[in-house]
N, CA, C and O atoms as CSV, one atom per row, in Angstrom:
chain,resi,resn,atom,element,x,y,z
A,1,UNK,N,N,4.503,36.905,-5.710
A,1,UNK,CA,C,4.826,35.542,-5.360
A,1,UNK,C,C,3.861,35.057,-4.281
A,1,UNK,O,O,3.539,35.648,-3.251
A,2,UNK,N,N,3.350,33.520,-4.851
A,2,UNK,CA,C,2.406,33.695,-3.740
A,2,UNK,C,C,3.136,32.512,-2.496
A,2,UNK,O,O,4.228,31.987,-2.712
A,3,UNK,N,N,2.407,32.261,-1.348
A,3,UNK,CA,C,3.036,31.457,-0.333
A,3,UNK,C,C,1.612,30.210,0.186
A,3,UNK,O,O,0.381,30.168,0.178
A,4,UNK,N,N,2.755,29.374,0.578
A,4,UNK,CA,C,1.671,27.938,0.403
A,4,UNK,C,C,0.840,28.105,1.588
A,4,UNK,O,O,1.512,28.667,2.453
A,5,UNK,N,N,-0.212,27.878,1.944
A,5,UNK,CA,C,-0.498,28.209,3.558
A,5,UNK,C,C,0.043,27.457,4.227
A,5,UNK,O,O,0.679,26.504,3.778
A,6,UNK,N,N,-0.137,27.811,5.870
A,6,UNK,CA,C,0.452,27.111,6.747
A,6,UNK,C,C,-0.703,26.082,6.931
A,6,UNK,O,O,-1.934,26.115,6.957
A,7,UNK,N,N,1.009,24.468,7.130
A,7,UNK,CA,C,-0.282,22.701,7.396
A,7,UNK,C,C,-0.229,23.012,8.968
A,7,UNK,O,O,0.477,23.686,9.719
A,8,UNK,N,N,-1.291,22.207,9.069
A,8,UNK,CA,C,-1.867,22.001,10.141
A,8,UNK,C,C,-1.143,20.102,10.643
A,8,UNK,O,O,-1.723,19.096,10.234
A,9,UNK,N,N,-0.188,20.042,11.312
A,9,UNK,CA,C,0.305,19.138,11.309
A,9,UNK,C,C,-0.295,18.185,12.501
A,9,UNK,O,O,0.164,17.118,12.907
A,10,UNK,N,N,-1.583,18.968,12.982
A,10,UNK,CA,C,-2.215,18.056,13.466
A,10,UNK,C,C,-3.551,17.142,12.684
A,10,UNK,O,O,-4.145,16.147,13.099
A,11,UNK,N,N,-3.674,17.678,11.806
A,11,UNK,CA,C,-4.806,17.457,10.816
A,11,UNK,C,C,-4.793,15.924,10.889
A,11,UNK,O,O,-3.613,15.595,10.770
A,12,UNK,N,N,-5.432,15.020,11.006
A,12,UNK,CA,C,-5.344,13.113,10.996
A,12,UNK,C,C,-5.976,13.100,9.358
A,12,UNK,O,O,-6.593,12.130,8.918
A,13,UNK,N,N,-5.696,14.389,8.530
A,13,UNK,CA,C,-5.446,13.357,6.858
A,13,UNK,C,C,-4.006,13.342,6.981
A,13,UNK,O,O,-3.689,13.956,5.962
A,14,UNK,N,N,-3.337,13.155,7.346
A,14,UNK,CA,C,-2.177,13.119,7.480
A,14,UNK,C,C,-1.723,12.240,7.930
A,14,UNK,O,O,-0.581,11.886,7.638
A,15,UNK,N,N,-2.469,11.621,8.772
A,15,UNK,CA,C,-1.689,10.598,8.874
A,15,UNK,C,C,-1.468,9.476,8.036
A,15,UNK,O,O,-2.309,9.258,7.164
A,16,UNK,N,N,-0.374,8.638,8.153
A,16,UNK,CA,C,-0.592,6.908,6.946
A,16,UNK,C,C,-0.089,5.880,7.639
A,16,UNK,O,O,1.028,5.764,8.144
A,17,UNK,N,N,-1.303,4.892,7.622
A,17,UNK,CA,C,-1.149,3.654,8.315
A,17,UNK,C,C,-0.339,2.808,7.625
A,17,UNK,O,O,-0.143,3.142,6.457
A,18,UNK,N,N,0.253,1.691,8.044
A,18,UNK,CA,C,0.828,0.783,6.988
A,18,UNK,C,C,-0.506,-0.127,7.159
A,18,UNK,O,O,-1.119,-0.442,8.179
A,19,UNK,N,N,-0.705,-0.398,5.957
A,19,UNK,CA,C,-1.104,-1.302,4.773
A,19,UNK,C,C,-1.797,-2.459,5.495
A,19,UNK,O,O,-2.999,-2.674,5.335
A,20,UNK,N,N,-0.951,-3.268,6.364
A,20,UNK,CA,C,-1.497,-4.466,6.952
A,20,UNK,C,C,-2.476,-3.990,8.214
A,20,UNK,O,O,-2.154,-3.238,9.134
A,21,UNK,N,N,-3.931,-4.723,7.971
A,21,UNK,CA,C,-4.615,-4.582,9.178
A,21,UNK,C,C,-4.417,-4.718,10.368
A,21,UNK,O,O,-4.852,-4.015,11.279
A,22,UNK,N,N,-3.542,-5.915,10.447
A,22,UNK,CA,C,-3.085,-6.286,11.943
A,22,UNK,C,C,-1.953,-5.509,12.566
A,22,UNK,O,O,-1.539,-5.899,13.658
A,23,UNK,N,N,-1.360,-4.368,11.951
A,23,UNK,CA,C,-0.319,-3.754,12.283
A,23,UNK,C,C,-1.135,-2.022,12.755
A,23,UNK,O,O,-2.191,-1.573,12.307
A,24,UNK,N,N,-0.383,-1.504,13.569
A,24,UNK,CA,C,-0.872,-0.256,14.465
A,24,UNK,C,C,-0.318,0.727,13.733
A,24,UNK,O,O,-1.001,1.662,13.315
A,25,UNK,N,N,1.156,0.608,13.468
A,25,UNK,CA,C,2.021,1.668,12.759
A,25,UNK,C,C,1.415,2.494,11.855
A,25,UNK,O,O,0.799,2.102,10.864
A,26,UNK,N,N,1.673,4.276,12.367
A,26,UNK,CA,C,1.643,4.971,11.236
A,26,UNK,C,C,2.785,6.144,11.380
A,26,UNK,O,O,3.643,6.103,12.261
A,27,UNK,N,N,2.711,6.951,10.631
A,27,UNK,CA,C,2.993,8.276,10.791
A,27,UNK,C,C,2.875,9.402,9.959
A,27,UNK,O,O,2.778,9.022,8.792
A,28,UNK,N,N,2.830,11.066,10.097
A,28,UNK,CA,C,2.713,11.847,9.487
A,28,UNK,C,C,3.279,12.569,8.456
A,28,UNK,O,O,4.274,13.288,8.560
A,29,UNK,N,N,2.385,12.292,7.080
A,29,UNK,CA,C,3.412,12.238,6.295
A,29,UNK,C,C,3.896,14.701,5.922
A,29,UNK,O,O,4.779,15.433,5.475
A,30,UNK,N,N,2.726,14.749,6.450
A,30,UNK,CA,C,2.979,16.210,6.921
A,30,UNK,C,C,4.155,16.673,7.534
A,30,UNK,O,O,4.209,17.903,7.512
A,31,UNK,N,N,5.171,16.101,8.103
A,31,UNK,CA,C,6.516,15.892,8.615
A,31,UNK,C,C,7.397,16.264,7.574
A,31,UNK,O,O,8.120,17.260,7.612
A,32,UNK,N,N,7.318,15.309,6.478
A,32,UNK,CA,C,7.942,15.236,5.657
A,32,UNK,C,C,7.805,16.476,4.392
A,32,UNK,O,O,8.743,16.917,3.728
A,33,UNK,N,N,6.651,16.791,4.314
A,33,UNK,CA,C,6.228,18.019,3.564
A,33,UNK,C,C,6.786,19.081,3.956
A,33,UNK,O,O,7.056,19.956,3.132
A,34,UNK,N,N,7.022,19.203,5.032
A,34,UNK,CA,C,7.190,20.173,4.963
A,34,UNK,C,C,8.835,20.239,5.543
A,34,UNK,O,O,9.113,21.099,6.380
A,35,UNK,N,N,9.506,19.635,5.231
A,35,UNK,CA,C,11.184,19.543,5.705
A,35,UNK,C,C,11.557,18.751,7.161
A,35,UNK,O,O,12.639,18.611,7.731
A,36,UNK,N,N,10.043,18.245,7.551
A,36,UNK,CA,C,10.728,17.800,8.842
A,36,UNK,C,C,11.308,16.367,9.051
A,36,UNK,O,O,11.895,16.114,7.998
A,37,UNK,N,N,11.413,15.448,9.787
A,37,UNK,CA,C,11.889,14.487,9.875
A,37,UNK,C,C,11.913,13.530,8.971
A,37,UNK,O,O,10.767,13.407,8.538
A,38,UNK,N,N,12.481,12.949,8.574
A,38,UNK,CA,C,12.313,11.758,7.135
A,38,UNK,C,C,11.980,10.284,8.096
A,38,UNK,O,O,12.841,9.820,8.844
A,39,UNK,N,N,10.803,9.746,7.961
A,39,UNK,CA,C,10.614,8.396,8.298
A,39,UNK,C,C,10.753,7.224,7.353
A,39,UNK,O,O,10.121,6.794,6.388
A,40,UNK,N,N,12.249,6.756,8.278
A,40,UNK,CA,C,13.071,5.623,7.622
A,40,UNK,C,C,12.030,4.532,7.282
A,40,UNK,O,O,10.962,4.592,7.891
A,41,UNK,N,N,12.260,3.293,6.153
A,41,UNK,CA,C,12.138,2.574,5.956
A,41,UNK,C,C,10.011,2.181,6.217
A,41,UNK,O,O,9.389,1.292,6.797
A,42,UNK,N,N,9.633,3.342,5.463
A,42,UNK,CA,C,7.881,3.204,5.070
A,42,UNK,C,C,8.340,3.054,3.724
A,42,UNK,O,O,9.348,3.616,3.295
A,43,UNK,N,N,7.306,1.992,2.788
A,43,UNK,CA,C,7.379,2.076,1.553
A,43,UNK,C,C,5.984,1.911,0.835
A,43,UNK,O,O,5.100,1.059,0.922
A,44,UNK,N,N,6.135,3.057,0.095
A,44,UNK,CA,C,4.847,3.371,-0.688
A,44,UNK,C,C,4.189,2.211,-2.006
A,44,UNK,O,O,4.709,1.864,-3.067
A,45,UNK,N,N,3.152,1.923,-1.523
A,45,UNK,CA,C,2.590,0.860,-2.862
A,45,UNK,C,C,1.387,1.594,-3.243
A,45,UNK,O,O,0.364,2.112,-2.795
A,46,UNK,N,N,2.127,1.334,-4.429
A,46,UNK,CA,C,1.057,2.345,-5.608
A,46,UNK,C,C,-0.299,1.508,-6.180
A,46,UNK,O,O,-1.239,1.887,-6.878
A,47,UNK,N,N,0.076,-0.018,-5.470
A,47,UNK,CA,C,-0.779,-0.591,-6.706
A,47,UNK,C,C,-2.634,-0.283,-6.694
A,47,UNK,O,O,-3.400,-0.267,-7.658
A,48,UNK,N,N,-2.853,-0.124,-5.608
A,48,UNK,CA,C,-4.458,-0.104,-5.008
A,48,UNK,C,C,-4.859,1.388,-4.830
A,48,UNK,O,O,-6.032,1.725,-4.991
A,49,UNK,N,N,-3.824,2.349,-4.476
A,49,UNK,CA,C,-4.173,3.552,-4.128
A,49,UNK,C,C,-2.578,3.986,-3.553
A,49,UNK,O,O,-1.525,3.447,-3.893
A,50,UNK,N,N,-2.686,4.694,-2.948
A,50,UNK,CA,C,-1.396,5.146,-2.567
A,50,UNK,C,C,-1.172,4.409,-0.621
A,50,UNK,O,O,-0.997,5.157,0.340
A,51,UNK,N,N,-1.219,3.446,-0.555
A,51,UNK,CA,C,-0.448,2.938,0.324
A,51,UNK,C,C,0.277,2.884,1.258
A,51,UNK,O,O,0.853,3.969,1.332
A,52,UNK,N,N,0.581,2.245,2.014
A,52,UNK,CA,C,2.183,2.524,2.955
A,52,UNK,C,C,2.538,0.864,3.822
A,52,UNK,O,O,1.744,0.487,4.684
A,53,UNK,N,N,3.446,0.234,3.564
A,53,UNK,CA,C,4.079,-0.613,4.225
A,53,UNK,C,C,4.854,0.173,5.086
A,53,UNK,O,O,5.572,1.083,4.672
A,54,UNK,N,N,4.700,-0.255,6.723
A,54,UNK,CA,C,5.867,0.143,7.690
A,54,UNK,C,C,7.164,-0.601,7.949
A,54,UNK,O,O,7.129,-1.809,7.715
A,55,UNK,N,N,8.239,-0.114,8.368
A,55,UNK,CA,C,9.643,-0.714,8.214
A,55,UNK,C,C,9.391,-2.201,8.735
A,55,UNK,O,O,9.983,-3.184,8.289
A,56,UNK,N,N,8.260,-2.229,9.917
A,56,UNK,CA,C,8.764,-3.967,10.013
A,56,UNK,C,C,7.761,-4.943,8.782
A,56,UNK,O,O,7.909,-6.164,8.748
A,57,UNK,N,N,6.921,-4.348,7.975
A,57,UNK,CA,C,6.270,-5.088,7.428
A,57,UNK,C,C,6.982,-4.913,5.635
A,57,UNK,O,O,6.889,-5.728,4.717
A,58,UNK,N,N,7.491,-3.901,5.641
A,58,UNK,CA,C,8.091,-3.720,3.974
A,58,UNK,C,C,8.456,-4.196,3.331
A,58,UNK,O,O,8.064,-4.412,2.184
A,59,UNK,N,N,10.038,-4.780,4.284
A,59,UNK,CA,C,11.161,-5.713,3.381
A,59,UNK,C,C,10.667,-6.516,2.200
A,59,UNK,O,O,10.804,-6.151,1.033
A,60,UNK,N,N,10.160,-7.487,2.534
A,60,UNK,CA,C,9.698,-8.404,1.446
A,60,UNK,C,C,9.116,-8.107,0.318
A,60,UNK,O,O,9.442,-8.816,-0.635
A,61,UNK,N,N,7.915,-6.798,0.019
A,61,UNK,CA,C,7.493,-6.326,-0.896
A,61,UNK,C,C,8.414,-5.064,-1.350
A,61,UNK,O,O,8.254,-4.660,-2.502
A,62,UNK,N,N,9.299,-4.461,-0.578
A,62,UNK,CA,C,10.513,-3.708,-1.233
A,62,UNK,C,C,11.171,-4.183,-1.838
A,62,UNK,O,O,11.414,-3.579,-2.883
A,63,UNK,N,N,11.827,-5.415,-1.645
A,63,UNK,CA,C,12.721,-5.988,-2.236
A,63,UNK,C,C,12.373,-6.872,-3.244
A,63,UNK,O,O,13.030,-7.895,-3.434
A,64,UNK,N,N,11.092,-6.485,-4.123
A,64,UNK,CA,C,10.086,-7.665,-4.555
A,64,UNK,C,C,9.730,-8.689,-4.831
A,64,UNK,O,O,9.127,-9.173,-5.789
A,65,UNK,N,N,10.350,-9.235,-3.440
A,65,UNK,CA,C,9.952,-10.773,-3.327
A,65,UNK,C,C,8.295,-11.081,-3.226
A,65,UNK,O,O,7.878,-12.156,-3.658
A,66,UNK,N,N,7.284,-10.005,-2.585
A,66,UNK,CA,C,6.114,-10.321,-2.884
A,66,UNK,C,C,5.281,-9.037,-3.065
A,66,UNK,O,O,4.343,-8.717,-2.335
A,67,UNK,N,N,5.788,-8.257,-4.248
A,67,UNK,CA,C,5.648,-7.348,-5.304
A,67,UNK,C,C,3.905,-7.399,-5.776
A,67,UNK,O,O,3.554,-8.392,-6.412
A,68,UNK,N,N,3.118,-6.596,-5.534
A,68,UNK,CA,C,1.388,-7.080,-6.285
A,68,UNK,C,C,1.535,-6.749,-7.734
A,68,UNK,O,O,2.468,-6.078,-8.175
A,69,UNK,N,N,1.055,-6.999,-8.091
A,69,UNK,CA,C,0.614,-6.992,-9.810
A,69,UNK,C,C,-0.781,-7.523,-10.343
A,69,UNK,O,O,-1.057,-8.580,-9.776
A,70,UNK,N,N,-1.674,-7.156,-11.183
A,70,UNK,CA,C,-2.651,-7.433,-11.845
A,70,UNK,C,C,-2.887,-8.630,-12.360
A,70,UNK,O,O,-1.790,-8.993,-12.784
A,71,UNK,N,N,-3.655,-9.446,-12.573
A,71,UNK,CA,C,-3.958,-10.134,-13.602
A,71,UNK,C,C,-5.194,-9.937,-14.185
A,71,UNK,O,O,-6.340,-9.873,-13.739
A,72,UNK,N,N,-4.648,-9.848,-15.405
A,72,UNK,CA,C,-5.657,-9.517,-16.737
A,72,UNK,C,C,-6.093,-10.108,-17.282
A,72,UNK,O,O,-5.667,-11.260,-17.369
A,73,UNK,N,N,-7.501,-9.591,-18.171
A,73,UNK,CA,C,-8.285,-10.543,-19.213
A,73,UNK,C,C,-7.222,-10.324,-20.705
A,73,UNK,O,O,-6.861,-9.241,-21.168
A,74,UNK,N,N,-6.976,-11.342,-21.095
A,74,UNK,CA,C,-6.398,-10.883,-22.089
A,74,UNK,C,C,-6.366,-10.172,-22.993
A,74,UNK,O,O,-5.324,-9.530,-23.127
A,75,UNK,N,N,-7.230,-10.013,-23.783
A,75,UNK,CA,C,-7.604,-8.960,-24.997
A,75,UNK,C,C,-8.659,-7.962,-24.639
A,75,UNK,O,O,-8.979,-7.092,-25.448
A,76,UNK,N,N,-9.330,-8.073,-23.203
A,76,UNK,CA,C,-10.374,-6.780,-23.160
A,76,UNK,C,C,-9.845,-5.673,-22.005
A,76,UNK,O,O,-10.355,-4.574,-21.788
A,77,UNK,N,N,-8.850,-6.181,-21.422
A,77,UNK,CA,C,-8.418,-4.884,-20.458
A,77,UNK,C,C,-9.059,-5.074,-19.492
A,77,UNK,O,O,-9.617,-4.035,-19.138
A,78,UNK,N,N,-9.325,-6.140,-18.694
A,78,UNK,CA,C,-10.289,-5.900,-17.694
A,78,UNK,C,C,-9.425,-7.034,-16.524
A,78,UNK,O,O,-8.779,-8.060,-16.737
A,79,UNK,N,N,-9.758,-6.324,-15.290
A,79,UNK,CA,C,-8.683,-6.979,-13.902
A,79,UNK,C,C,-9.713,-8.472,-13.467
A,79,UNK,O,O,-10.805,-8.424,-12.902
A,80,UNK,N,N,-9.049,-9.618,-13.882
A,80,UNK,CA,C,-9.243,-10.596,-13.170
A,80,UNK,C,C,-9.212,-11.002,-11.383
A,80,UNK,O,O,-9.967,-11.672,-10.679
A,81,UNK,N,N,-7.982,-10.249,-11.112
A,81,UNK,CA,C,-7.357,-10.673,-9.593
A,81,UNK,C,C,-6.518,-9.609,-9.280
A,81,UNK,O,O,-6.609,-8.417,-9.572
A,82,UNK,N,N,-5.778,-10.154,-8.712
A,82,UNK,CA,C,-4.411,-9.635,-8.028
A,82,UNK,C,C,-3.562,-10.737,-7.960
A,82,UNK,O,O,-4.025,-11.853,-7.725
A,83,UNK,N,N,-2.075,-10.505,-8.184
A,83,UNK,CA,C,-1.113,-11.689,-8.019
A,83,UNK,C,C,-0.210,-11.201,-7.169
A,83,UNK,O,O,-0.509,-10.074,-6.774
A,84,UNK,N,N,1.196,-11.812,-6.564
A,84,UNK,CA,C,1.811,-11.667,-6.168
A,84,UNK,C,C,2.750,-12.135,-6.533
A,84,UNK,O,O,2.584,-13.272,-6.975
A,85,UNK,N,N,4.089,-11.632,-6.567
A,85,UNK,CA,C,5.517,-11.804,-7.623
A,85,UNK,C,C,6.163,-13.412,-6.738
A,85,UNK,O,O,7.192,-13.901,-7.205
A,86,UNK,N,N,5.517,-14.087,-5.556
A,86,UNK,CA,C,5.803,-15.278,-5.637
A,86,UNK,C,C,4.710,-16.415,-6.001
A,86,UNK,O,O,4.621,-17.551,-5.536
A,87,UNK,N,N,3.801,-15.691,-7.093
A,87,UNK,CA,C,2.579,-17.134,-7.599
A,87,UNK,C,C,1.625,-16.601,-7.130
A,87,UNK,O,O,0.677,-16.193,-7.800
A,88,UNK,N,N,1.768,-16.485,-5.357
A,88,UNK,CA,C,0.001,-16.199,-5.234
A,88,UNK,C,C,-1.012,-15.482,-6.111
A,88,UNK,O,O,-0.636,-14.658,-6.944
A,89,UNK,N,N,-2.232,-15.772,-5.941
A,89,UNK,CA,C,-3.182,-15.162,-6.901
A,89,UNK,C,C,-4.715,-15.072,-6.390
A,89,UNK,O,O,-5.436,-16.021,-6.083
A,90,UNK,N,N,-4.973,-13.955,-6.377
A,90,UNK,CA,C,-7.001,-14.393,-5.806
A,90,UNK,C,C,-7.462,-13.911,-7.167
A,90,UNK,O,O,-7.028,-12.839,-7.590
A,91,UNK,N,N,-8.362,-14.675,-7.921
A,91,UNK,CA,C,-9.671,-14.401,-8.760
A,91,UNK,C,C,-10.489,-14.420,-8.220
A,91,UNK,O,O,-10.630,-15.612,-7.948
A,92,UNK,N,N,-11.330,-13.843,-7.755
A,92,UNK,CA,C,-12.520,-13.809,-7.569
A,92,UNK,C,C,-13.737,-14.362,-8.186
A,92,UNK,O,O,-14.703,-14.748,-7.528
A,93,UNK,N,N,-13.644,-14.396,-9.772
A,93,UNK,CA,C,-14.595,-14.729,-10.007
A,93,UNK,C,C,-16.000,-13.694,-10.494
A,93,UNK,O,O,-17.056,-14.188,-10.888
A,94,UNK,N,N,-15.801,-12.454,-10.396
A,94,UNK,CA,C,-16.404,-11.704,-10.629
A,94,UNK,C,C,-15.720,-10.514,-10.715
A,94,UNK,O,O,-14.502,-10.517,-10.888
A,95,UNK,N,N,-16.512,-9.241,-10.591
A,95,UNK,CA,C,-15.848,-8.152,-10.627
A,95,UNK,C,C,-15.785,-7.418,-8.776
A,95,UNK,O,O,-16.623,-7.151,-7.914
A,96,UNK,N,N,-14.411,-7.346,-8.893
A,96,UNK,CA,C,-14.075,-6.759,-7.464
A,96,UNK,C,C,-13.455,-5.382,-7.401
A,96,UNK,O,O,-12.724,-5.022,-8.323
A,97,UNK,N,N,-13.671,-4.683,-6.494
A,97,UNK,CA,C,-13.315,-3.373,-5.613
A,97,UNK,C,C,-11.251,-3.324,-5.496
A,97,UNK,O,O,-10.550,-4.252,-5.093
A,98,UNK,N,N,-10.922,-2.400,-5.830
A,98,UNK,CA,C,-9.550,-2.125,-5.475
A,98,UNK,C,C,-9.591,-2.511,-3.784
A,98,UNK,O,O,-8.684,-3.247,-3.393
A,99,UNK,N,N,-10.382,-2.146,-2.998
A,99,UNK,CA,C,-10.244,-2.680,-1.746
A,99,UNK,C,C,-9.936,-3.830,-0.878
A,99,UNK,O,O,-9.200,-4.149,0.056
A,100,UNK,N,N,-11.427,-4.580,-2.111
A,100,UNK,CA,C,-11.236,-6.257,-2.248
A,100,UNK,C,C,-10.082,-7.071,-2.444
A,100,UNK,O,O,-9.631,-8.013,-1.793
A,101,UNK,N,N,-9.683,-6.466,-3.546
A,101,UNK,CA,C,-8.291,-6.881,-3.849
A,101,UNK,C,C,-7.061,-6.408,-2.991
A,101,UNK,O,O,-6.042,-7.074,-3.172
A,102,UNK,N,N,-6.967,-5.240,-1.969
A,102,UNK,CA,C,-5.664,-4.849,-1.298
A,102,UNK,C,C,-6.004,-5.637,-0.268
A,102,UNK,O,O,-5.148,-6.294,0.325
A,103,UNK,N,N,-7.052,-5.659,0.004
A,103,UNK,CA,C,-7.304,-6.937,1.366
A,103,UNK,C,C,-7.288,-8.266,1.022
A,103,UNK,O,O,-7.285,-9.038,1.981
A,104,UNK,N,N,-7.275,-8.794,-0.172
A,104,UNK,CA,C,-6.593,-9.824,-0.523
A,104,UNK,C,C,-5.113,-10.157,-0.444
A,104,UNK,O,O,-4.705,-11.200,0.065
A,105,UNK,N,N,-4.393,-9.301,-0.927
A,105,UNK,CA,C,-3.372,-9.307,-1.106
A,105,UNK,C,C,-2.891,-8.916,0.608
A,105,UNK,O,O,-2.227,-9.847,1.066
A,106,UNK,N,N,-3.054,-7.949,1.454
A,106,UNK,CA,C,-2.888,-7.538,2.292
A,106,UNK,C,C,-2.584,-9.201,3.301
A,106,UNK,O,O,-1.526,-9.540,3.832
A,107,UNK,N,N,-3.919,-9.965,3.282
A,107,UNK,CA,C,-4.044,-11.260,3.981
A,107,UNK,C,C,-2.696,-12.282,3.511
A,107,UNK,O,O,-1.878,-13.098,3.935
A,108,UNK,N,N,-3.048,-11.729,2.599
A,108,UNK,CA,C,-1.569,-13.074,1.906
A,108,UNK,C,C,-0.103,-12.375,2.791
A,108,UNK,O,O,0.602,-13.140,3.449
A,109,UNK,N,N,0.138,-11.276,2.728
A,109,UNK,CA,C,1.017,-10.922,3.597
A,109,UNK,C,C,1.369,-11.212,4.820
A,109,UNK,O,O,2.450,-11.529,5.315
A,110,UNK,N,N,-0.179,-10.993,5.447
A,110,UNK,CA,C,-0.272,-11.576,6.066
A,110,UNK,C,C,-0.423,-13.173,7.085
A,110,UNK,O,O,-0.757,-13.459,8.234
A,111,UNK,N,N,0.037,-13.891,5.880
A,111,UNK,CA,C,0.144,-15.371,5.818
A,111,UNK,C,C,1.506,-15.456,6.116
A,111,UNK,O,O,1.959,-15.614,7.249
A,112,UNK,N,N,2.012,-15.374,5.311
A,112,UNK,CA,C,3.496,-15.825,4.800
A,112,UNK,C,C,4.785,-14.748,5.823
A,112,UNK,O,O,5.998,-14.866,5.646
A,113,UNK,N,N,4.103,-13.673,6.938
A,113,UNK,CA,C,4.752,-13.175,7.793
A,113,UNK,C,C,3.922,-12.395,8.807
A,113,UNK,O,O,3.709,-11.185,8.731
A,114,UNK,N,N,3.422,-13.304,9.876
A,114,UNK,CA,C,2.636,-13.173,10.414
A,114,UNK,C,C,3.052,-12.395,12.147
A,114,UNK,O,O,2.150,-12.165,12.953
């Protein structure tokens, strides 16, 4: 039987910021791996990469009032924008970066709860 090695729970890949630039919040999700403390109310968004909203910035996209989602070319499979489950929308206009787009979307968050 083999055994997992021991984390290094100081390691900073470990750590996860929330999502919004203007926000400081993070914490280690190494905590949690390994049985330790559960940090309430972070919520994971899958849409760009693996993510993290912190408890004061979450609510609204937990509860998916402003949920991200794609917008698509219709018949070729290819990402126009990013939307948001209340209308918002950035096209760009060209072809953009998953980055481009979480910092799009990120700003709009940053609009509407500032």
């Amino acid at each position: 039987m083999s055994t997992l090695p021991e984390i290094d729970l100081t390691d900073p890949g470990y750590i996860r910021h929330c999502l919004r630039p203007d926000c400081t919040a993070w914490f280690n999700i190494a905590y949690q791996m390994t049985g330790g403390p559960y940090v309430e109310g972070w919520h994971m968004v899958r849409m760009f990469s693996l993510d993290y909203l912190c408890p004061q910035h979450s609510r609204r996209v937990a509860n998916g009032d402003h949920a991200p989602g794609w917008i698509w070319d219709g018949g070729h499979g290819q990402v126009l924008g990013v939307r948001c489950a209340c209308e918002w929308a950035w096209e760009p206009g060209r072809s953009a970066t998953n980055g481009e787009h979480r910092e799009q979307w990120a700003g709009h968050l940053i609009q509407i709860d500032p």
